[in-house]
C-alpha positions in Angstrom: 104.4 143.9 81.1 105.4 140.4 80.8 102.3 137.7 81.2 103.3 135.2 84.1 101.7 131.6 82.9 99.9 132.1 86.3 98.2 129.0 88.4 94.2 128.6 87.9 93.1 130.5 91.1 89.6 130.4 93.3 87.9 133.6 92.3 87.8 135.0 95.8 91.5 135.5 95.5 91.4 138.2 93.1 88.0 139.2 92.0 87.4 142.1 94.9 91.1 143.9 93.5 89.8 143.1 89.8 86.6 144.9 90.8 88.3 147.9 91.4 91.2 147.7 88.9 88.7 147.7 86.5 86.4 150.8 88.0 90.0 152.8 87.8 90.4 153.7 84.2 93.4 154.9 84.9 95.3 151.7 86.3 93.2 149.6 83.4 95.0 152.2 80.6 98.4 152.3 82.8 98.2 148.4 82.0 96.6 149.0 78.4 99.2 151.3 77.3 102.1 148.6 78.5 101.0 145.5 76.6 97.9 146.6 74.7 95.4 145.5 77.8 95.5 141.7 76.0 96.8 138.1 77.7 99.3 136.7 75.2 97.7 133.0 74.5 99.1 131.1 77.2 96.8 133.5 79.6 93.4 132.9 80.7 90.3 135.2 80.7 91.4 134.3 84.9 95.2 135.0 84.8 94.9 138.2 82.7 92.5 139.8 85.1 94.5 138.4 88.2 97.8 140.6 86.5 95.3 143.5 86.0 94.6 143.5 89.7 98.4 142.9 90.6 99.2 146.0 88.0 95.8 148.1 89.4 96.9 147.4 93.1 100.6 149.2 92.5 98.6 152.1 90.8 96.3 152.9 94.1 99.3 153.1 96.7 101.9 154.7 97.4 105.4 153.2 95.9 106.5 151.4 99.1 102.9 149.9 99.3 102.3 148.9 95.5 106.0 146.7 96.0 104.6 144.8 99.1 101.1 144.2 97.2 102.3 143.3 93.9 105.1 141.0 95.9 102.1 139.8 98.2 99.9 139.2 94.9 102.6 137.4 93.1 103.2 135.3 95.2 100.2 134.0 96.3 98.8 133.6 92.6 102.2 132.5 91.4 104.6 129.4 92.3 102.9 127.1 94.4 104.8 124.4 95.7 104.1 120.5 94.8 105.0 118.5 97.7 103.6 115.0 96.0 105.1 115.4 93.1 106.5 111.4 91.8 110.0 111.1 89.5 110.8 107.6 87.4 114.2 107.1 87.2 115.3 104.8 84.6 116.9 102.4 87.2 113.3 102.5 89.1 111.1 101.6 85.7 113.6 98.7 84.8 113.1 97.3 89.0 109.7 97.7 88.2 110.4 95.5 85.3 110.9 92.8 86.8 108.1 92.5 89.4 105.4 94.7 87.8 104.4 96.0 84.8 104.9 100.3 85.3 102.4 102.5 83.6 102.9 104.7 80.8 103.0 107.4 83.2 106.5 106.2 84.6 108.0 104.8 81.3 107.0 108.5 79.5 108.3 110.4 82.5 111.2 112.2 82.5 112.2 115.8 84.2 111.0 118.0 81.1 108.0 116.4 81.2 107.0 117.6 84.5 108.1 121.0 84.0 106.0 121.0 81.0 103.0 120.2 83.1 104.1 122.1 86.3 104.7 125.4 83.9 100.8 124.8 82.7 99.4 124.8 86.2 101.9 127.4 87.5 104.0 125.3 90.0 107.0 127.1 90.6 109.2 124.1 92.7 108.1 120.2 92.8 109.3 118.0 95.5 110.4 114.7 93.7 109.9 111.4 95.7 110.3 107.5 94.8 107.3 106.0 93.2 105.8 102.9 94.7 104.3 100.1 93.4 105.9 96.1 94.1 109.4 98.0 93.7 109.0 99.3 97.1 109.7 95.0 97.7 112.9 95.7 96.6 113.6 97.7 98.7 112.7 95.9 101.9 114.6 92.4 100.6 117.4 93.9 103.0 119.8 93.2 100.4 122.6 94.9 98.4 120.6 94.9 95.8 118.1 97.3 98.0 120.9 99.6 99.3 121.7 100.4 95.1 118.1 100.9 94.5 118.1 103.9 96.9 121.6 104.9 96.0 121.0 105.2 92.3 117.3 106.6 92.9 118.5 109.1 94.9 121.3 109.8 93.4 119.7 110.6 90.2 117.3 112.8 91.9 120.0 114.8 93.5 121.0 115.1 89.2 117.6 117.0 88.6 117.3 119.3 91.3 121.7 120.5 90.6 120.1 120.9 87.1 117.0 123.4 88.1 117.0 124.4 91.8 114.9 126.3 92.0 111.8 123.8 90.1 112.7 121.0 92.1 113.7 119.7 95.9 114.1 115.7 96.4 112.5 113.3 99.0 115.8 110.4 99.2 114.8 107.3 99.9 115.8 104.7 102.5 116.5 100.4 101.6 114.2 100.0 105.4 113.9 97.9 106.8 117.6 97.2 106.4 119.0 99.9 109.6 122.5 99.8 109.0 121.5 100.4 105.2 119.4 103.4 106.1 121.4 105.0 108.2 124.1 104.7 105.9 122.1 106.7 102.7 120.8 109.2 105.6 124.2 110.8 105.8 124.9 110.7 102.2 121.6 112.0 101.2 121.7 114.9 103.6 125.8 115.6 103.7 126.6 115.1 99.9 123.4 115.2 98.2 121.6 117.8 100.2 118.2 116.0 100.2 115.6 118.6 101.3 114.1 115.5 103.4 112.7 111.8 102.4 110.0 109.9 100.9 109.1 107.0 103.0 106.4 104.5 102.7 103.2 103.7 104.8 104.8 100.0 105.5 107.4 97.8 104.1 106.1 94.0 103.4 104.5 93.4 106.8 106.1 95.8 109.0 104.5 99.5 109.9 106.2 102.5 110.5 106.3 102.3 114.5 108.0 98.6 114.2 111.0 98.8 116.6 113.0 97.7 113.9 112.7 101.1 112.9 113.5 103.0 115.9 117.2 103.8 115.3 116.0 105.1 111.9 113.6 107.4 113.4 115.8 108.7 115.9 118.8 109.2 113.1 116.3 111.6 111.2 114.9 112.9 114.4 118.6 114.1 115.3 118.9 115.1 111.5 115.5 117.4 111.6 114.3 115.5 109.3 111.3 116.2 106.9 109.1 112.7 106.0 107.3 112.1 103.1 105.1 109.4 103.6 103.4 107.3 100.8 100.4 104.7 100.8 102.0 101.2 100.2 100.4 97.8 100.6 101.1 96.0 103.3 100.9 91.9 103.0 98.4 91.4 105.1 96.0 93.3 102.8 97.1 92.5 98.7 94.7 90.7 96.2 92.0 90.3 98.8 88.9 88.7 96.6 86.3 91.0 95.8 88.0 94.5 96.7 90.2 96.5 94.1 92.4 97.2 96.9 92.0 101.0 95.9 90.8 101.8 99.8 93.5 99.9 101.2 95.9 103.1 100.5 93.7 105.3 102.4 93.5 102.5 104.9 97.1 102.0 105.2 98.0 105.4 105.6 95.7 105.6 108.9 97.3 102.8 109.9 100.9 104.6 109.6 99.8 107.1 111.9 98.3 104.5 114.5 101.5 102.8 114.2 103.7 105.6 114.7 101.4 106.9 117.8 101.1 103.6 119.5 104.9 103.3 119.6 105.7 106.4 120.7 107.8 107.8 117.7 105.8 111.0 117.4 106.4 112.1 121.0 110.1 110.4 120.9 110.8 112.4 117.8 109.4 115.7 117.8 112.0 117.2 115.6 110.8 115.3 113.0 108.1 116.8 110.3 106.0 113.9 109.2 103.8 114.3 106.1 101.0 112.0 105.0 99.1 112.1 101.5 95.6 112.0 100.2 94.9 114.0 103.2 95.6 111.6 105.2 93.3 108.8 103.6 91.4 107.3 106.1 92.7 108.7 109.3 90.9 112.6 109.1 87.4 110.3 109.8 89.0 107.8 112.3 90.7 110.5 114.3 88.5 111.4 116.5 88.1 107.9 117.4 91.5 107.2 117.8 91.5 110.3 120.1 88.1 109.3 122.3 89.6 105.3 122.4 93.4 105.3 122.8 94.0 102.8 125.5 94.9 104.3 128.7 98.1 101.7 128.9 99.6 103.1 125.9 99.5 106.8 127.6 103.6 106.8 129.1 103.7 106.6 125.1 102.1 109.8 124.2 102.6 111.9 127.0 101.4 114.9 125.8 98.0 113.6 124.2 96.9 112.1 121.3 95.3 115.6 119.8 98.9 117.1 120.7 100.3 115.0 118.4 98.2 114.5 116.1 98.2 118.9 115.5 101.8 118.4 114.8 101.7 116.1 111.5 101.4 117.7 108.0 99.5 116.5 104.5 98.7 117.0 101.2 96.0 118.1 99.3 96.2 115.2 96.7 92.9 113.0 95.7 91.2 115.5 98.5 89.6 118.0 96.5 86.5 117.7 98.4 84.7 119.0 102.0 84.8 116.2 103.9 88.4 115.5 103.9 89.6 119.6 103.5 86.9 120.6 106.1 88.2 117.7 108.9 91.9 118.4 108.0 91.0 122.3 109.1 89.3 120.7 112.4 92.5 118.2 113.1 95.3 120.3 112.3 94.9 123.5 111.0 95.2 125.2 108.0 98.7 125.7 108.4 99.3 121.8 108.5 97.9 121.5 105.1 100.5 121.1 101.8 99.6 121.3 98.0 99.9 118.2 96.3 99.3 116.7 93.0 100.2 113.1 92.7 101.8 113.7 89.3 102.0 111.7 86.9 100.2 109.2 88.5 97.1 112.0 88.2 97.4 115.0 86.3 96.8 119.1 87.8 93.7 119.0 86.8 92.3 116.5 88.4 93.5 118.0 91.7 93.4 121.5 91.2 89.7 121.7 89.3 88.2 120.1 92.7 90.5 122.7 94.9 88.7 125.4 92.8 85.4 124.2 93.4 85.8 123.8 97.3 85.0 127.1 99.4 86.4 126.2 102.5 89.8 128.2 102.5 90.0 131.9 102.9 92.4 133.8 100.4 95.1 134.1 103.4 94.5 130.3 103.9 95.4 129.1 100.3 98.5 131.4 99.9 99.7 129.1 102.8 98.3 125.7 101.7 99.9 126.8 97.5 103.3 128.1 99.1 103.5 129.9 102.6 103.6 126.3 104.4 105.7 124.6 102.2 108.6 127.2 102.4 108.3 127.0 106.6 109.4 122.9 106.1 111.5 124.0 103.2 113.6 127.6 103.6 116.1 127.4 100.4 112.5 128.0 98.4 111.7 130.9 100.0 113.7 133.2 97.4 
């Protein structure tokens, strides 16, 4: 039996089946007598007793049952899928060079890196998008200097995941506000590079998402079936404001997005799009049911289906949200089945995210095989082999 390097996983996921396993001496020697009963030492006291159950459970069924529950078992303790997941090209850090100081975290990054630290907390595919920071200026300068930002960002990208398919999808990125720029590296991302969708930000200088300068974008990707990746960014009106570390302002900004995008009438106009929003969501999971209870009756031709309507449609990630609150309002907004795993690496490592996942008792076993994988590959098909 070969030791899958398999995720940390909440106990109610396979301590029932272990229960059992280990009450059936004769699926516990079955697996004894094939690797001598021991986790090599890349395998937890956790991930040897979550193979014994996947071993245990083939031993109690019939042979056409013990393939569906060990392929059931696998892949719900197995392979999750990152969906906030940041890359650094070398063309990106040396941007960033120029405006902003990057971390160590970008100027250390590089592809093996993060399969070195997706292999230790058992992500099977990453979803690589553009890091922000005052780079994301660049990109809104409108500029040819903007449109070979994208270009070389995503072209790079598009290098990785030809390299390893199957550990790693790319969000392209667009030079917006520029539209004839956008639209331009919408076709080549999705008709030559094969983007699996785009990583967009919050806003771009002083503009929001629902600006009509970005209509014709939005209805491009709409046409396109686009999946959108959308990133925290600071918006001018809210940098360097005295006394505040502007950490908030992300979560802020995000809420703002989704106002933005509401108010305009891009969700309704562009239904075909799958938006995504990070940090579940920031500050919007607590101001939604305000911005349900208060949207002004003259935007309504707008959103003609309802705010909540649109609102159950939109998708985010678990990063930074390891906790109740956030988790437990997400369920109330949208459903389990709107929620994504996300990490935020290698601005924050697994740990970070996944030790406050653990610790949260909100999602049924069902529910975080979806949120780790089974939602992810309905947005993305090519990772459902």
């Amino acid at each position: 039996m070969v030791w899958p390097n398999t995720q940390k996983l909440g106990t109610e996921d396979c301590e029932p089946m272990r229960d059992r396993i280990l009450a059936n001496g004769d699926a516990a020697a079955s697996v004894s007598h094939s690797n001598s009963a021991t986790p090599t030492s890349g395998a937890s006291r956790r991930e040897f007793l979550t193979s014994l159950a996947v071993a245990g459970a083939g031993a109690m069924l019939p042979a056409s049952g013990a393939i569906t529950v060990i392929a059931q078992v696998t892949r719900s303790t197995r392979g999750r899928i990152d969906v906030h997941h940041h890359m650094a090209p070398p063309s990106y850090v040396k941007a960033m060079d120029r405006e902003i100081a990057p971390t160590a975290a970008y100027r250390n990054w590089s592809p093996a890196v993060s399969l070195e630290k997706m292999d230790k907390a058992n992500v099977a595919t990453s979803i690589l998008s553009p890091i922000q920071g005052l780079v994301r200026d660049s990109l809104s300068d409108r500029s040819e200097r903007a449109r070979s930002l994208a270009r070389q960002n995503n072209d790079y990208g598009a290098q990785v995941v030809r390299d390893r398919p199957d550990r790693f999808g790319l969000f392209a990125t667009l030079p917006m506000p520029d539209v004839e720029g956008s639209l331009k590296e919408i076709a080549y991302a999705l008709d030559t590079l094969k983007a699996d969708g785009f990583g967009l930000f919050t806003s771009y200088l002083d503009k929001w998402p629902g600006d009509p300068v970005f209509a014709p974008v939005f209805d491009e990707l709409n046409r396109r079936r686009a999946v959108l990746f959308f990133h925290p960014a600071h918006h001018t009106c809210c940098r360097d404001m005295a006394g505040l570390t502007g950490t908030i302002e992300f979560d802020i900004d995000t809420a703002r997005a989704i106002d933005s995008l509401l108010l305009s009438g891009t969700l309704s106009r562009c239904p075909d799009v799958k938006f995504i929003f990070t940090h579940a969501g920031g500050a919007f999971t607590t101001l939604a049911p305000r911005m349900i209870d208060d949207f002004p009756k003259r935007f309504a031709d707008r959103v003609p289906r309802g705010v909540e309507y649109e609102f159950k449609k939109l998708y985010f990630d678990t990063a930074h949200a390891g906790a109740a609150a956030p988790l437990d309002a997400l369920k109330d907004i949208v459903s389990t089945s709107q929620v994504l795993y996300g990490s935020d690496v290698p601005i924050r490592e697994y740990p970070l995210t996944d030790d406050k996942l653990e610790a949260y008792g909100g999602f049924s076993p069902a529910e975080w095989q979806a949120v780790n994988r089974g939602n992810a590959e309905r947005l993305f098909p090519r990772l459902k082999a």
